[in-house]
C-alpha positions in Angstrom: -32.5 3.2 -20.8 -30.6 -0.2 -20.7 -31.3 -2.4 -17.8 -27.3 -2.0 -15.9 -28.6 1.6 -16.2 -32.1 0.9 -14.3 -30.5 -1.5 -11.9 -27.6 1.3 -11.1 -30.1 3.6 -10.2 -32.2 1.3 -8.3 -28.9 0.3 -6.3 -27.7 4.2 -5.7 -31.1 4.7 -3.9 -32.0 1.4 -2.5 -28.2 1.2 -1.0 -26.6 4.3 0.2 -23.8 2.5 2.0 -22.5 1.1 -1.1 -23.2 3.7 -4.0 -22.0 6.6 -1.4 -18.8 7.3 -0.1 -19.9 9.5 2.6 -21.9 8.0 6.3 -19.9 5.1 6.8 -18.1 5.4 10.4 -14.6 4.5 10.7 -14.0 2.2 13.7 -11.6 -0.4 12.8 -8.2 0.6 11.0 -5.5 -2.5 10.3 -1.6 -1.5 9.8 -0.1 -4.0 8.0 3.9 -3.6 8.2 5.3 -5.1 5.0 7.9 -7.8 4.5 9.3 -9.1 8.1 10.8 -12.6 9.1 12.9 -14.4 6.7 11.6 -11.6 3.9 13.9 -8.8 5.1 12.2 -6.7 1.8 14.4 -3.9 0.5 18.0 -3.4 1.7 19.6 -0.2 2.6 23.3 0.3 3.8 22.6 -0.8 7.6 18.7 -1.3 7.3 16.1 -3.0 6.0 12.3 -1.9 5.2 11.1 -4.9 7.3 12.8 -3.4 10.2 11.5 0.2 8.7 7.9 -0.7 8.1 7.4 -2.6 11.5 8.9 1.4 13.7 6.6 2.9 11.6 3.6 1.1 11.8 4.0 0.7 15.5 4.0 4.8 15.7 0.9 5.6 13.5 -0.9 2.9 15.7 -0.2 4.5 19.0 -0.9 7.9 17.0 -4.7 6.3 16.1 -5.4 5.1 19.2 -4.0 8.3 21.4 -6.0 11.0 19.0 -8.8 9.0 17.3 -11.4 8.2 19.9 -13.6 5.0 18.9 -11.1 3.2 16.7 -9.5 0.5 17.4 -6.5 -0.5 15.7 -5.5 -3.9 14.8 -1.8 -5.0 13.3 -1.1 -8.1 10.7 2.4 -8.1 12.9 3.4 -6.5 15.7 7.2 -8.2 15.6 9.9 -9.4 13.1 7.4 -12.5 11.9 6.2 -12.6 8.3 2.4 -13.4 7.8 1.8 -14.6 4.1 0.3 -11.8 2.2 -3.1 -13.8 2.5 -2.9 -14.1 6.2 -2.5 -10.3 5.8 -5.4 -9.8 4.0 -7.5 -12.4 6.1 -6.9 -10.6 9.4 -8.6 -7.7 8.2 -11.5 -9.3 7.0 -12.6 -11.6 9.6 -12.3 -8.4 11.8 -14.7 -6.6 9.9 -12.0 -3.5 9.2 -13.3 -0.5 7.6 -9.7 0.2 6.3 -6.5 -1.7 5.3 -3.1 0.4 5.3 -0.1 -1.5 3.8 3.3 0.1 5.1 6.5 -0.5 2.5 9.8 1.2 1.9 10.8 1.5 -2.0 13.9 1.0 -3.5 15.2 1.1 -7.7 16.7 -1.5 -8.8 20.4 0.1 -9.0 22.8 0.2 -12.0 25.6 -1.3 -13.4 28.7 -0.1 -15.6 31.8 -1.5 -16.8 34.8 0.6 -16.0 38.6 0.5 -17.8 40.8 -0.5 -14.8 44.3 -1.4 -17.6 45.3 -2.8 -20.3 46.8 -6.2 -20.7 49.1 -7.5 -23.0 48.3 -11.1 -25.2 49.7 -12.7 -28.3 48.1 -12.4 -32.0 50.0 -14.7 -34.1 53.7 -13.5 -34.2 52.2 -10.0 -32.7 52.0 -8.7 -28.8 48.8 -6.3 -28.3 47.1 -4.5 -25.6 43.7 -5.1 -24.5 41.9 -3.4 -22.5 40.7 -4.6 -18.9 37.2 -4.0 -17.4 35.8 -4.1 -13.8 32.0 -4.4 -13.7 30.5 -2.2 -10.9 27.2 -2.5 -9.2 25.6 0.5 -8.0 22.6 0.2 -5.7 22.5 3.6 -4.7 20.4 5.9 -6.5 19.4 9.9 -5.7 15.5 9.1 -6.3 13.7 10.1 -3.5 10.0 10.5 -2.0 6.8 8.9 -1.3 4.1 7.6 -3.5 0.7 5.4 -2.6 -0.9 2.3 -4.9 -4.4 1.6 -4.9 -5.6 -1.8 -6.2 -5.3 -1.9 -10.2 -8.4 -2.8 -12.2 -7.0 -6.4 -13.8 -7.2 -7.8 -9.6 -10.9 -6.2 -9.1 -12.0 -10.1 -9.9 -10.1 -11.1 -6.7 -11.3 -8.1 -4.7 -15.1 -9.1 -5.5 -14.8 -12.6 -4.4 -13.3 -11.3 -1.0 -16.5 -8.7 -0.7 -18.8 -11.5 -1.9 -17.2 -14.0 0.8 -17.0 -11.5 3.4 -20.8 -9.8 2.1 -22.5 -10.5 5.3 -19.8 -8.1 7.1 -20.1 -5.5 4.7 -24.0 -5.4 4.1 -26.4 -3.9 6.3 -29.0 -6.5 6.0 -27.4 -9.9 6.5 -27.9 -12.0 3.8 -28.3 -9.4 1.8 -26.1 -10.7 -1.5 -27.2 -13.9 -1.5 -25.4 -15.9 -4.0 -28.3 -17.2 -5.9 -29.5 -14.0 -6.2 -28.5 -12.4 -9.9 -28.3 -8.9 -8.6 -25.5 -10.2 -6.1 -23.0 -9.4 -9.0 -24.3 -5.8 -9.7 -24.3 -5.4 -5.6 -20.8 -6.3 -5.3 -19.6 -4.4 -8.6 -21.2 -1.5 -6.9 -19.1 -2.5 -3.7 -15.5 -2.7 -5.6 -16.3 0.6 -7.2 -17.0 2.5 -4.0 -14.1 1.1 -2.5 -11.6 1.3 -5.3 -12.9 5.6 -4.9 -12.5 5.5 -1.2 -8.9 3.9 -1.4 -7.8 7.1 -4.2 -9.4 9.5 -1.7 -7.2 8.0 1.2 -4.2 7.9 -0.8 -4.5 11.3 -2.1 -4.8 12.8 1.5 -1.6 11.4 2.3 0.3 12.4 -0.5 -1.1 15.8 0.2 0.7 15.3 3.9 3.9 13.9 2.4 3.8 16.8 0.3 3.1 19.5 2.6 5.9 18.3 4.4 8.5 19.3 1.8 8.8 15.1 0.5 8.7 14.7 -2.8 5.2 13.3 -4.2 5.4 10.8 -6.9 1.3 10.8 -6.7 -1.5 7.9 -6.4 -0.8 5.4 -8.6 -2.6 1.8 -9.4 -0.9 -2.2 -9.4 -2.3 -5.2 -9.0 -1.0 -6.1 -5.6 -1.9 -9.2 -3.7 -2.6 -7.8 0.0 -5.1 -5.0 -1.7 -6.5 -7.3 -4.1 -7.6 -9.7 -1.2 -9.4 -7.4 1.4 -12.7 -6.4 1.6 -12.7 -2.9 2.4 -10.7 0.3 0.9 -6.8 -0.4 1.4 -3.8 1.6 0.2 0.0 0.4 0.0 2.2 3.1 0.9 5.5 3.6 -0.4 7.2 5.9 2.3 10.5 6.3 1.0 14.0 5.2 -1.2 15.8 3.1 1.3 18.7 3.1 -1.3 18.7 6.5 -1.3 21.7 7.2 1.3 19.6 10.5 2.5 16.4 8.7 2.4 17.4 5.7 4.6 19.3 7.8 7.1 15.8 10.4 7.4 14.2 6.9 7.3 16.0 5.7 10.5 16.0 8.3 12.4 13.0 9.5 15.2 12.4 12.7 13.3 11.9 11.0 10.0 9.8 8.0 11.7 7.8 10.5 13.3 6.6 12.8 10.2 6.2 9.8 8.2 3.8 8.6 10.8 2.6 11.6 11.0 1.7 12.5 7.5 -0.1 8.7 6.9 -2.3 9.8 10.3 -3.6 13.3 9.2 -4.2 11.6 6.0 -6.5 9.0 7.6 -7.9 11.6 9.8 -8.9 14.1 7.0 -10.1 10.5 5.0 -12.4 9.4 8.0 -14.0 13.2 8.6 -14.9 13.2 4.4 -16.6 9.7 4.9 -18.5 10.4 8.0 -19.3 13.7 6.7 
């Protein structure tokens, strides 16, 4: 048996609360509304998903605290500010979160065609011929619609081990347990990442299964190499909640109803997360 194989075991017994998903209690949950300030994020017709992410966020934290007794809940912004995506990522782990949730609105990038509008008339030599005349139209409207959630994408793991090894003594239950100069610090923290890159698909599936069982259309779990996941220390999931340039999708976006089951669907996805890890 080769020695990663040996050491891999040793870890899966010798540290349960890294090599299992389940036992770990969920007490500290951060919301981080995306965009905000002087990055407005995706534009709609009369919104924006800075203004979008910030109503929703604000609802699925008074959800947690009003139904989930013990957790506390803690924002990256609470008004139209923008923290830097490592502020973001820094708020969580100085408070020790046991989850990071990343709110954000999508949008396609639109198309553009060239449309006849007439012809116009110019000189060839001794000749007069028609040309025709274009308009070039931009369409930022599109018919896509739905929700889909990211988890952290492999090439960033790098990045999300350095935050677990910087943040370690939060994370372990022995302080000092991955010491630096110790050469199984590495295989510790690998064993870390991997647990929390399966925790974050577990979350993200559960609410896709909400979205979906709320008649939205689910575009699934899906991984990228995004900066505010990439930097936490802890399971995190962005959350794409709908097409704000997607005329029905920004009007369902705006309105209580559609605030309130979007909120709703990312909650009882947390909820059903946090009873499968404290199982």
């Amino acid at each position: 048996m080769r020695l990663t194989h040996i050491l891999s075991l040793f870890l899966l017994f010798a540290i349960p609360s890294v090599a299992s998903a389940n036992g770990k209690k969920i007490s500290k949950i951060v919301l981080d509304a995306g965009h905000g300030g002087r990055d407005i994020g995706a534009r709609g017709q009369y919104s924006t998903e800075a203004s979008l992410t910030l109503a929703v966020s604000l609802r699925l934290g008074k959800m947690i605290n009003d139904s989930m007794k013990g957790v506390q809940v803690l924002y990256t912004r609470t008004t139209d500010v923008y923290p830097t995506l490592p502020e973001r990522h820094e708020i969580a782990n100085r408070a020790n979160a046991d989850l990071f949730v990343s709110v954000h609105v999508n949008a396609t990038a639109g198309t553009t065609t060239r449309v006849q509008t007439g012809t116009r008339t110019v000189k060839k030599g001794k000749k007069k011929v028609k040309q025709p005349v274009y308009r070039t139209i931009h369409n930022r409207q599109t018919q896509t619609n739905g929700t889909e959630t990211y988890v952290l994408g492999l090439h960033r793991n790098s990045q999300k081990e350095d935050a677990i090894g910087e943040y370690g003594d939060n994370l372990a239950e022995e302080p000092g347990l991955l010491n630096p100069n110790d050469p199984q610090t590495a295989i510790i923290v690998a064993q870390y990442s991997q647990a929390f890159l399966s925790r974050s698909v577990t979350l993200a599936s559960k609410v896709q299964e909400q979205f979906s069982n709320q008649g939205r259309k689910d575009h699934g779990v899906k991984q990228k190499g995004l900066e505010v996941l990439a930097g936490s220390a802890m399971p995190g999931v962005l959350i794409e909640i709908g097409f704000i340039n997607n005329p029905t999708e920004e009007a369902y976006l705006n309105s209580e109803q559609g605030q309130f089951e979007v909120a709703q669907a990312i909650f009882r996805g947390i909820k059903a997360y946090k009873a499968e890890v404290e199982r």
